[in-house]
C-alpha positions as CSV (number, residue, x, y, z in Angstrom):
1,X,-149.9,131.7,199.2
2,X,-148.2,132.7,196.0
3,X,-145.0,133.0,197.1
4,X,-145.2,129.5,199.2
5,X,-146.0,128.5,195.4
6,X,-143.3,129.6,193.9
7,X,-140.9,128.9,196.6
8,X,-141.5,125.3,196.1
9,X,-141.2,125.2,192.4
10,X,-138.0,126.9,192.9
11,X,-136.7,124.2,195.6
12,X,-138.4,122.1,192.8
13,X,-136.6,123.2,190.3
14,X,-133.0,123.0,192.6
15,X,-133.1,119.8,193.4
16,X,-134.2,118.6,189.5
17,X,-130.5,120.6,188.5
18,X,-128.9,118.4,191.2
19,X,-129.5,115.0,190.3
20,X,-126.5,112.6,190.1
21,X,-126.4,110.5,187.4
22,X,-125.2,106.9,188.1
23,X,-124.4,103.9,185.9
24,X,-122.8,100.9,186.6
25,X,-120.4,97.8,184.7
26,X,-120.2,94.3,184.6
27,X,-116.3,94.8,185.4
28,X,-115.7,90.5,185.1
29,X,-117.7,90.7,181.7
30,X,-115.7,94.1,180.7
31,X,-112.7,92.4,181.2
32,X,-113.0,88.9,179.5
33,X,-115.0,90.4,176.5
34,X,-112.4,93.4,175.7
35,X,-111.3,92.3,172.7
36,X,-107.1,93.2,173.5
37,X,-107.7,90.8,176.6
38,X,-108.8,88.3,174.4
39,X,-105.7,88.8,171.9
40,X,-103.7,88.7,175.2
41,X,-104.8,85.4,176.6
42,X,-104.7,83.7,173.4
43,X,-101.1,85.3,172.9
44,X,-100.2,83.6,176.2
45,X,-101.9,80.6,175.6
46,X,-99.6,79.8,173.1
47,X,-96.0,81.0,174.6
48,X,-97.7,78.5,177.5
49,X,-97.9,75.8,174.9
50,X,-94.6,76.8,173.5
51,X,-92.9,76.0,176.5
52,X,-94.9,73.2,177.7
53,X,-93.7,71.5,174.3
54,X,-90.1,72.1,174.9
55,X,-89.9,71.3,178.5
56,X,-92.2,68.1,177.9
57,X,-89.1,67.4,175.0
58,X,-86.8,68.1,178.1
59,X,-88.8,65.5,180.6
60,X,-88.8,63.0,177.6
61,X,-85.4,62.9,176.7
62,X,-84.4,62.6,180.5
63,X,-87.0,59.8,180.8
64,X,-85.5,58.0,178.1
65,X,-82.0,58.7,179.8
66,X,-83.3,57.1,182.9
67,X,-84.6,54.0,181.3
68,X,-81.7,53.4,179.5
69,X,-79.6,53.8,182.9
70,X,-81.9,50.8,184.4
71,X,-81.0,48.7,182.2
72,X,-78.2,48.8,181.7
73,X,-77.0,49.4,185.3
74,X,-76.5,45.7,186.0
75,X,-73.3,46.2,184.5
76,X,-72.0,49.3,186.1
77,X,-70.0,48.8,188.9
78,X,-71.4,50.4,192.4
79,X,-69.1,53.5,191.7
80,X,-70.2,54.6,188.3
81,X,-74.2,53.5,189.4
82,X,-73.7,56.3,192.2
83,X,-72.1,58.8,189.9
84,X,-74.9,58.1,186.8
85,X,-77.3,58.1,189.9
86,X,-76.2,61.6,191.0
87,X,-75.6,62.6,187.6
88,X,-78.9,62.2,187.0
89,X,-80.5,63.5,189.9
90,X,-78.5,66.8,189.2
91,X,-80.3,67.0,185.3
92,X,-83.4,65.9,187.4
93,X,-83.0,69.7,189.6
94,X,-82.4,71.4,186.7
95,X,-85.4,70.4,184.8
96,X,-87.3,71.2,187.8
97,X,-85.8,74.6,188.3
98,X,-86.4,75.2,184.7
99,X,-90.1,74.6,184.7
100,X,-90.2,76.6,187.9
101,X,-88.5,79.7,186.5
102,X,-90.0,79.6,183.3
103,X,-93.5,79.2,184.3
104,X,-92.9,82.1,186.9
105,X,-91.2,84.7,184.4
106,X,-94.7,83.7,182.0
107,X,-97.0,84.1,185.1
108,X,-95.2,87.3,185.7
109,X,-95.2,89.0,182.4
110,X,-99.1,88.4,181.5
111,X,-99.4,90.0,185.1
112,X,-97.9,92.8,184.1
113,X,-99.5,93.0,180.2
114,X,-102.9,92.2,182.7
115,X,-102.5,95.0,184.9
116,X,-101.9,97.3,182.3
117,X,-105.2,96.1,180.6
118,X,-107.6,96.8,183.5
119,X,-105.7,99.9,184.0
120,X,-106.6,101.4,180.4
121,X,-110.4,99.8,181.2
122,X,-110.6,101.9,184.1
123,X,-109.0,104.9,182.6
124,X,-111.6,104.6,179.8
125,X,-114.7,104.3,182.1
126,X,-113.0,107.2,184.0
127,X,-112.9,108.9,181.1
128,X,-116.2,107.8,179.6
129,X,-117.9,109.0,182.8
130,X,-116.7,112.7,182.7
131,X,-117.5,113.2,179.1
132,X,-120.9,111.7,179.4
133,X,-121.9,113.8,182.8
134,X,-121.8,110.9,185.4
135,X,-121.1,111.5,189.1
136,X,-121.0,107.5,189.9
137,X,-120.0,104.7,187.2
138,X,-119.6,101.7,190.0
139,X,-118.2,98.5,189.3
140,X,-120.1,95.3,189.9
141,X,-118.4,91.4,189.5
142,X,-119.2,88.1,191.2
143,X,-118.4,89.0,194.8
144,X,-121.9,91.4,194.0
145,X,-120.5,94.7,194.8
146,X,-124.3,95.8,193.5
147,X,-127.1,93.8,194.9
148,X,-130.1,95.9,193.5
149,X,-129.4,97.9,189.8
150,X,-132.4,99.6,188.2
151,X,-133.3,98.4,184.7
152,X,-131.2,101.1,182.3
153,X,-128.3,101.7,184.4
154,X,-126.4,98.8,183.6
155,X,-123.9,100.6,180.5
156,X,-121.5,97.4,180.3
157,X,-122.2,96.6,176.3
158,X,-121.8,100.7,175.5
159,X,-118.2,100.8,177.3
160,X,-117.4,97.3,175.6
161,X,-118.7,98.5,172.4
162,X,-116.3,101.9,172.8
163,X,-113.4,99.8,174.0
164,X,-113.4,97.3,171.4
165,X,-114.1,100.2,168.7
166,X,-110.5,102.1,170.3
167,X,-108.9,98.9,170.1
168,X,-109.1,98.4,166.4
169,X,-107.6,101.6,165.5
């Protein structure tokens, strides 16, 4: 009997040392509340703004071109109408291309300043995890990656907390 005893408190005891320690993050709330994504997007924000402005100038001054073609196009002859037509249909195209490659070459650098972002987030909780002795830090967004969490293991505000302390130095 003793030695069915201690046999179980030994199993006991086994299976205690082996417990895996899990956590999990907000990774949507991670994201937007990391304080260098917040200096990003409002970094963006603006160069957006900066360029709306001076392709808005752009659109404007060819509106006013256009205007000022109709009315004075009653006194062109059917010739120069075709060639101010054209004329401006060609400034009309590049405007358009313009917009096009400008708002692409903005969408693709925050993609790449983005990408770089959730890569050092991940690092960190990567990171974070092996110092602090976790075997599973999971993500969790909208699309509910985690249905069920027990109370305690959400550690969201602690890796925002870290992240935003790194980010200041």
């Amino acid at each position: 009997m003793k030695k069915l005893i201690l046999v179980v408190l030994v199993a006991a005891g086994l299976t205690s040392c082996n417990q895996e320690k899990t956590a999990y993050v907000d990774t949507t709330k991670l994201i937007q509340e990391y304080k260098e994504m917040k200096d990003v997007e409002a970094e963006f924000t603006s160069k957006s703004d900066r360029i709306k402005g001076e392709l808005d100038s752009l659109a404007q001054s060819f509106q006013a071109e256009v205007q000022a073609y109709q009315e004075n196009m009653s006194k062109l002859s059917t010739a120069q109408r075709q060639e101010k037509e054209q004329e401006l249909m060609k400034k009309q195209q590049t405007i358009q291309q313009q917009q096009q490659m400008m708002g692409n070459q903005l969408r693709s650098e925050s993609d790449v300043v983005i990408d770089s972002i959730v890569t050092k987030v991940k690092d960190y909780v990567k990171v974070y995890g092996e110092k602090n002795d976790y075997t599973y830090i999971f993500g969790s967004n909208e699309s509910a990656n985690i249905m069920y969490a027990k109370e305690g293991l959400d550690i969201t505000e602690v890796i925002l907390e870290k992240l935003n302390e790194g980010y200041k130095e």
